[in-house]
C-alpha positions as CSV (number, residue, x, y, z in Angstrom):
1,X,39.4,90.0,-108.1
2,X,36.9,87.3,-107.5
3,X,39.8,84.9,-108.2
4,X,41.6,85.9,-105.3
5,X,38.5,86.1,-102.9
6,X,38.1,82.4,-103.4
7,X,41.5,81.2,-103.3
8,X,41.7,83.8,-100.1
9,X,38.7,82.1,-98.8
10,X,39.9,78.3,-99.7
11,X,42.9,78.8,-98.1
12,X,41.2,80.3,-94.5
13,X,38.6,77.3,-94.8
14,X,41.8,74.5,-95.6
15,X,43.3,75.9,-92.5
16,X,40.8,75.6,-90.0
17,X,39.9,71.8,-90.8
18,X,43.8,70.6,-91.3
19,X,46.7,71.0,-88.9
20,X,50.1,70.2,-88.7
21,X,52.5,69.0,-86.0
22,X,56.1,68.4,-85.9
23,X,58.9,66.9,-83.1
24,X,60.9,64.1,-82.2
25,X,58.4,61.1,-81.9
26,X,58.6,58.4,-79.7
27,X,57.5,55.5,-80.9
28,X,54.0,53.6,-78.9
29,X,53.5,51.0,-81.1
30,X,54.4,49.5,-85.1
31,X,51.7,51.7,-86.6
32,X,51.5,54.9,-83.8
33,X,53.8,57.6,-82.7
34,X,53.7,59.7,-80.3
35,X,54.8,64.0,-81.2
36,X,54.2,66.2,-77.9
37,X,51.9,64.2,-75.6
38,X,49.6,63.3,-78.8
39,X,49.4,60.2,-80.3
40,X,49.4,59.7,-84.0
41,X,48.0,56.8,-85.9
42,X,49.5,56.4,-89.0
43,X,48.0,56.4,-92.2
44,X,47.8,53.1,-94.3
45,X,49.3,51.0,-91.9
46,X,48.5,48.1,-90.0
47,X,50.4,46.8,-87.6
48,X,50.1,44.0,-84.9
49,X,49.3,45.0,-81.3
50,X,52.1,45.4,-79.3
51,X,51.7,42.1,-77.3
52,X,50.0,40.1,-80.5
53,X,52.5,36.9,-81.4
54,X,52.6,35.4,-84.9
55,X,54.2,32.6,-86.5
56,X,57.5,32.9,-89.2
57,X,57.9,30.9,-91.9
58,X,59.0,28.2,-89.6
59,X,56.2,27.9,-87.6
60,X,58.0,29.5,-84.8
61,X,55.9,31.6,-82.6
62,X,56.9,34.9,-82.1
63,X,56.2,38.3,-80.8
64,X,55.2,40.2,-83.9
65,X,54.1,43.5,-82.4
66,X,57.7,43.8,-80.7
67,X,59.3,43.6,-83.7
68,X,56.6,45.8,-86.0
69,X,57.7,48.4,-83.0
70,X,61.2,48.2,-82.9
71,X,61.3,48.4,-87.0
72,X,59.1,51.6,-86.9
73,X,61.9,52.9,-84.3
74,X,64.4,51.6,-86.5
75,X,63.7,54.0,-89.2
76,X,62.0,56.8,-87.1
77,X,65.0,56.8,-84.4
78,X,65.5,59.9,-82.8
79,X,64.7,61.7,-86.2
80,X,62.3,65.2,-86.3
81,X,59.1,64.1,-87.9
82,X,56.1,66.1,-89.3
83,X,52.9,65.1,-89.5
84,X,49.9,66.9,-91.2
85,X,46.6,65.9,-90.5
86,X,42.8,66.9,-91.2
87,X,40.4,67.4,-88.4
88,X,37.3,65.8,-88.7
């Protein structure tokens, strides 16, 4: 019984300090989407700013946060995505 009074009680407490959200994102930037008028940072990733430009290999200068963005679309495109996040 006391068992299942703290797994009862883990589970209430994991609830109220994690969340989850789902839809179809639109993509903001290489490293955030956005899921029902909330953006969403990912996790781990860092991506230039959308109007930061780099150079290639070549020492051309490009726009490197335009293509971070459409890559992130790329995979992401029109797909349903969920996210689960903790509240801190």
């Amino acid at each position: 019984m006391k068992y299942s009074a703290f797994v009862f009680l883990l589970f209430i407490f994991q609830n109220l300090y994690s969340s989850e959200i789902s839809g179809i994102a639109k993509i903001i930037d290489g490293d955030t989407i956005k899921i029902k008028n909330q953006n969403i940072r990912l996790i781990f990733i860092d991506a230039p700013e959308l109007e930061q430009y780099c150079f290639n290999k070549q020492q051309k200068f490009y726009n490197c946060g335009k293509k971070s963005k459409q890559y992130l679309k790329r995979i992401i495109n029109k797909k349903r995505v969920y996210c689960s996040y903790n509240i801190k």
